[in-house]
C-alpha positions in Angstrom: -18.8 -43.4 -5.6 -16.6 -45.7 -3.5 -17.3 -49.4 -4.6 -17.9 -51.2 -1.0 -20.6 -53.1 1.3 -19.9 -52.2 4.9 -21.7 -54.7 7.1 -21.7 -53.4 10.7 -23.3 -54.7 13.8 -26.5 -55.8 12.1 -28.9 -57.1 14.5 -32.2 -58.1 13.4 -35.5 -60.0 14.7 -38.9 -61.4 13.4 -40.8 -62.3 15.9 -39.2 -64.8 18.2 -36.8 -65.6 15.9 -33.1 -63.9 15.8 -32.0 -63.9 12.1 -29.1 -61.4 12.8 -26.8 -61.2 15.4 -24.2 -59.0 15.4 -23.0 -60.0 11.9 -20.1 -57.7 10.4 -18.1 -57.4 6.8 -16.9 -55.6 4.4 -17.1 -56.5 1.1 -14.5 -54.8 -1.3 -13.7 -53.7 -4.9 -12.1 -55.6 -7.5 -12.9 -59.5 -6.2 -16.1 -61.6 -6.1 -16.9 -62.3 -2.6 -18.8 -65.4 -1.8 -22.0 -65.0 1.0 -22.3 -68.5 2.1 -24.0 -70.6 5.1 -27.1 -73.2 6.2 -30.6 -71.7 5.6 -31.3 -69.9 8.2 -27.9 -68.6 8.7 -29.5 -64.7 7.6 -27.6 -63.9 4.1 -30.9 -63.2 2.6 -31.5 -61.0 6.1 -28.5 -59.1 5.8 -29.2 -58.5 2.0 -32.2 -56.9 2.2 -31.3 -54.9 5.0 -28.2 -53.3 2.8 -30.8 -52.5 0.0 -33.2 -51.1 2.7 -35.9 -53.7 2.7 -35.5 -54.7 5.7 -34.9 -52.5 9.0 -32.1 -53.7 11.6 -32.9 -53.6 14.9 -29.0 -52.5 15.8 -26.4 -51.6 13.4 -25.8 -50.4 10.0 -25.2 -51.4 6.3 -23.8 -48.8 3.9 -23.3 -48.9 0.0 -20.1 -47.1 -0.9 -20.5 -45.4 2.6 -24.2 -44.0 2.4 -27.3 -46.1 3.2 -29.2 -47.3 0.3 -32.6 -45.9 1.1 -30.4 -41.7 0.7 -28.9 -42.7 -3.0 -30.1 -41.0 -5.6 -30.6 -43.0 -8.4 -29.9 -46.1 -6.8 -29.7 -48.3 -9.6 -26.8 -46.4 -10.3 -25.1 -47.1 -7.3 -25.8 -50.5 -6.7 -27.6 -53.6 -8.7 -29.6 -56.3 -7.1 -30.8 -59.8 -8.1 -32.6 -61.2 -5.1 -35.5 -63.2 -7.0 -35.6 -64.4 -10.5 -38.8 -64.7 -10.3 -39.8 -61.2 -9.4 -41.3 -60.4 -12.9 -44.3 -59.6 -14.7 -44.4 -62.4 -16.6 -46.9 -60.7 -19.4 -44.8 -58.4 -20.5 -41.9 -59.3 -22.5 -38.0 -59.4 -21.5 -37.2 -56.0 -23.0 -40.2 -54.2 -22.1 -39.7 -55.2 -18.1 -36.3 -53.9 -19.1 -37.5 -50.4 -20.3 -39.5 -50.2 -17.2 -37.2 -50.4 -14.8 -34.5 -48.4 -17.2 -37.4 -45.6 -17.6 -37.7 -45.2 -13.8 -33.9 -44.8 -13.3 -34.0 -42.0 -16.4 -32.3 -44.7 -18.1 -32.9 -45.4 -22.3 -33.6 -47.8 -24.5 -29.7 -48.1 -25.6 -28.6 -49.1 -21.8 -31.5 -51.4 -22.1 -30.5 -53.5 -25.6 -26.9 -53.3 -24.2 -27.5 -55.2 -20.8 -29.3 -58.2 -23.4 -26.6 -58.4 -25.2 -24.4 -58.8 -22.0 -26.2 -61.4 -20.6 -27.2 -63.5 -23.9 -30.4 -62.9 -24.2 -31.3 -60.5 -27.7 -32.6 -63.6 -29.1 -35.7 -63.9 -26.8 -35.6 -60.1 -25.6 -39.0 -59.7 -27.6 -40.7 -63.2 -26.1 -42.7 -62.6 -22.7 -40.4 -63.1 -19.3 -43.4 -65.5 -18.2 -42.3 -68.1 -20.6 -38.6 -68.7 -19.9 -36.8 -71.0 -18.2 -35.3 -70.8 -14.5 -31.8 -70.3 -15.9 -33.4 -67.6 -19.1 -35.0 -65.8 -15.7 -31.8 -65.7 -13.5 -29.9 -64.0 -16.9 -33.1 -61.4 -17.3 -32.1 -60.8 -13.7 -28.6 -60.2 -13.6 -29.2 -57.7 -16.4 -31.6 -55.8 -14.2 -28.8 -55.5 -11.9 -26.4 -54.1 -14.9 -28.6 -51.8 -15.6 -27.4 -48.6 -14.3 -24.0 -49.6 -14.3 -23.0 -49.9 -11.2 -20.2 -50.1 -8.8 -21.7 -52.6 -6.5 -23.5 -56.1 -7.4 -25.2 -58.0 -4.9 -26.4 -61.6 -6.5 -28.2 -64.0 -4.2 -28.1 -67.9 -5.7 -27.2 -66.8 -9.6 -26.2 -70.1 -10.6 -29.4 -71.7 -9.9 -31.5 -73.1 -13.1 -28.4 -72.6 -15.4 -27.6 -75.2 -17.8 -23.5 -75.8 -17.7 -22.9 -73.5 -20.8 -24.3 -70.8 -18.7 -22.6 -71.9 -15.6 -19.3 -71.7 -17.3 -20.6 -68.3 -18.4 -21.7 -66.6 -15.4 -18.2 -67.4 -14.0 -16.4 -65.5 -16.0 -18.5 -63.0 -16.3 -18.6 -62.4 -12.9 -14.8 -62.8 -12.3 -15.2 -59.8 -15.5 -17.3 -57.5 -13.7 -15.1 -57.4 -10.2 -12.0 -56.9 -12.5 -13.6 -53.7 -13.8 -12.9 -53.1 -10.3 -16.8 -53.1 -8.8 -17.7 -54.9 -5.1 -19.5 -58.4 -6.2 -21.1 -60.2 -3.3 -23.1 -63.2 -4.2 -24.6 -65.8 -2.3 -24.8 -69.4 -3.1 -25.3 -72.6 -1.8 -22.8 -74.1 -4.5 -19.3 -74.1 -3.4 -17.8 -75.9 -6.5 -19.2 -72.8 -8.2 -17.7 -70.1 -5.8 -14.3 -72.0 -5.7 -13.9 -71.2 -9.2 -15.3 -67.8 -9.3 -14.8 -66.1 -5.9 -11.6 -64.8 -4.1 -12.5 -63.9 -0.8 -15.4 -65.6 1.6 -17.9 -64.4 4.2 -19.2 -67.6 5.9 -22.3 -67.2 8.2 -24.3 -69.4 10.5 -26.9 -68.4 13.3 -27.0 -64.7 11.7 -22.9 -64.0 12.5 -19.6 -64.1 10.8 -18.0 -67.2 11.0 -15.1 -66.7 8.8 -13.8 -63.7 6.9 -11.1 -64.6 4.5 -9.7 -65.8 1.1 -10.8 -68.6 -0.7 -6.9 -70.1 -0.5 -6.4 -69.2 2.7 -9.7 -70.8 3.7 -8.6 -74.3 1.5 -5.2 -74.2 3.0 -6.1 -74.7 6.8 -9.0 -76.6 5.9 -6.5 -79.1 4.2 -3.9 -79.2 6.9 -3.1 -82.2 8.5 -4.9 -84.0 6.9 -3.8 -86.9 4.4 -5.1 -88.3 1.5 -4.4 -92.2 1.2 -5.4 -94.3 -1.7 -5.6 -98.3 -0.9 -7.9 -101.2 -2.0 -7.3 -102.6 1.2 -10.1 -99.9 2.8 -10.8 -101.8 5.9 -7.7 -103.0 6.6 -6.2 -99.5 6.4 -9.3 -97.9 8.6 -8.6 -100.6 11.2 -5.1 -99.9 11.6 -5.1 -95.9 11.7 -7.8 -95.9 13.8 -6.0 -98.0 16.0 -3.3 -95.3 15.8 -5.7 -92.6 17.0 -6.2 -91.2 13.5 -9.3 -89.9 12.6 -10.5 -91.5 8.9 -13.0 -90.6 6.4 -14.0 -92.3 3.1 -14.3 -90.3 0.4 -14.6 -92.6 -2.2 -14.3 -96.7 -2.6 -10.2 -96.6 -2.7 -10.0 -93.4 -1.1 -9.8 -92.3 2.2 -8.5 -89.0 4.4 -6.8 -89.1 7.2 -6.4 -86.9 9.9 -4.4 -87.0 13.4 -1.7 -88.6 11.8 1.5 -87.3 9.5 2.0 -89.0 6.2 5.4 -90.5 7.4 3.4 -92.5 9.8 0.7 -93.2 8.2 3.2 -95.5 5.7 5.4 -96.7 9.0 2.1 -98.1 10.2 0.7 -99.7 6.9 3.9 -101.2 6.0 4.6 -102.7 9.1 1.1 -104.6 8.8 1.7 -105.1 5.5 -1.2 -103.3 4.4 -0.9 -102.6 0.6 -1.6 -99.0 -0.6 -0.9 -97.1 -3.9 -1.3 -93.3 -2.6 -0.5 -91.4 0.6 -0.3 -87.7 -0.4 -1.1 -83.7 1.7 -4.8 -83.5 1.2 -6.4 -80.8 -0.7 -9.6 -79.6 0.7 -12.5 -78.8 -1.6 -14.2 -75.5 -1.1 -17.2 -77.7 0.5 -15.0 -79.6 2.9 -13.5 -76.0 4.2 -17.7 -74.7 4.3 -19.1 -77.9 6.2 -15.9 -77.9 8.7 -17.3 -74.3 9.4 -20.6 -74.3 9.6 -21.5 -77.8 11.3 -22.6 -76.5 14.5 -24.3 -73.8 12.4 -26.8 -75.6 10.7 -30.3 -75.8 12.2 -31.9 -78.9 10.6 -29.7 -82.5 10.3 -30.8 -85.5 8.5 -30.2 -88.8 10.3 -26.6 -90.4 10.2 -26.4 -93.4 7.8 
């Protein structure tokens, strides 16, 4: 089976509220791709419209290029953590295991060797009610594994891990898309997905914003702008915005400058004898790339301090 998400045209409605409009991907073998935007934005949406949960009003979502809802043994074709918390919490890790494995025609060998992926044989025997967030989100991610398939679709893995399993779930991820398999996940964290995805789908109001690679993504996010280092902050702010640059302070010493080349950005300092110890090409973070892109996006906004 082909190992792909095709996203096409999805348009879908709850009441008088448009969670989908129009939104389109594809999502492709051998990479993790990143599903980010606000709340609200419809990642969730379009996810459970792939796995057939939901129905779209317009459009189409296709797993290796078949809707979910005609696969035969879907666990097979694609795995699926959408709630750590969708367990019976009486029973115990392995025996929600066998469960699902038993309805797939899957056996108990499949099931011990998805624990073993994801850590957990020491508590497989103690009952899923009693772990931890992070114990929870492994239990699910195994789930997913379970048929071994060519598409994984994750939404917010990383929450409730420790760092150990942070630094886990990175690689392992990065592992499973280099078997070539289609990873999307979803995540709120982009210091996470900078380090474990190669190719974004950013989303706000239920539509594509961007479509592209993590670099690519960081790399127009960080042009023109300027990182300057000084201890002479408002000195420095006074005369680039003066200048008709555009500054933001990013740390006490730190600032970022944009409108303005780094050649004159030392011409202007100097000539006011403003002392400074950096001026450097800024490097976006992941996050300042996301919030550049999503800002007119996001539906609720917390007061300006």
């Amino acid at each position: 089976m082909e190992a792909t998400i095709e996203v096409s045209g999805l348009r879908k409605r709850f009441g008088s509220t448009r969670a989908l409009d129009g939104m389109t991907f594809t999502v492709l073998p051998g990479q993790v791709t990143g599903f980010v935007g606000p709340n609200g934005a419809g990642k969730s949406t379009t996810m459970r419209v792939v796995l057939g949960l939901d129905t779209a009003d317009e459009g189409h979502a296709l797993v290796g290029g078949r809707p979910y809802a005609s696969l035969r043994s879907p666990l097979s074709h694609a795995g699926a953590l959408l709630d750590a918390a969708a367990l019976q919490p009486g029973r115990t890790a392995r025996n929600h295991l066998l469960w699902l494995a038993h309805s797939q025609g899957l056996g108990a060998r499949r099931v011990d060797e998805v624990i073993e992926q994801v850590g957990l044989t020491p508590a497989a025997r103690r009952r899923a009610g009693g772990y931890s967030l992070g114990m929870r989100q492994r239990l699910g991610i195994a789930a997913a594994l379970l048929g071994d398939p060519p598409v994984l679709m994750l939404d917010e893995p990383f929450n409730g891990l420790d760092p150990e399993g942070i630094v886990w779930i990175r690689g392992f991820l990065r592992s499973l898309a280099a078997e070539g398999r289609a990873v999307l996940v979803s995540s709120h964290l982009m210091s996470e997905l900078q380090d474990t995805a190669g190719h974004l789908v950013v989303v706000g109001r239920g539509r594509v914003v961007a479509d592209t690679s993590v670099a690519d993504l960081i790399a127009t996010a960080s042009q023109d702008r300027v990182t300057l280092r000084t201890q002479a902050r408002p000195e420095a702010m006074s005369v680039l915005a003066e200048a008709g640059g555009t500054v933001t302070v990013t740390d006490r010493d730190t600032l970022v400058v944009s409108g303005l080349a780094a050649e004159h950005i030392v011409r202007l300092l100097a000539s006011r004898a403003v002392p400074f110890s950096e001026v450097a090409a800024h490097r976006a973070s992941l996050e300042e790339a996301y919030l550049d892109l999503t800002r007119d996006a996001v539906e609720f906004k917390g007061a300006a301090r």
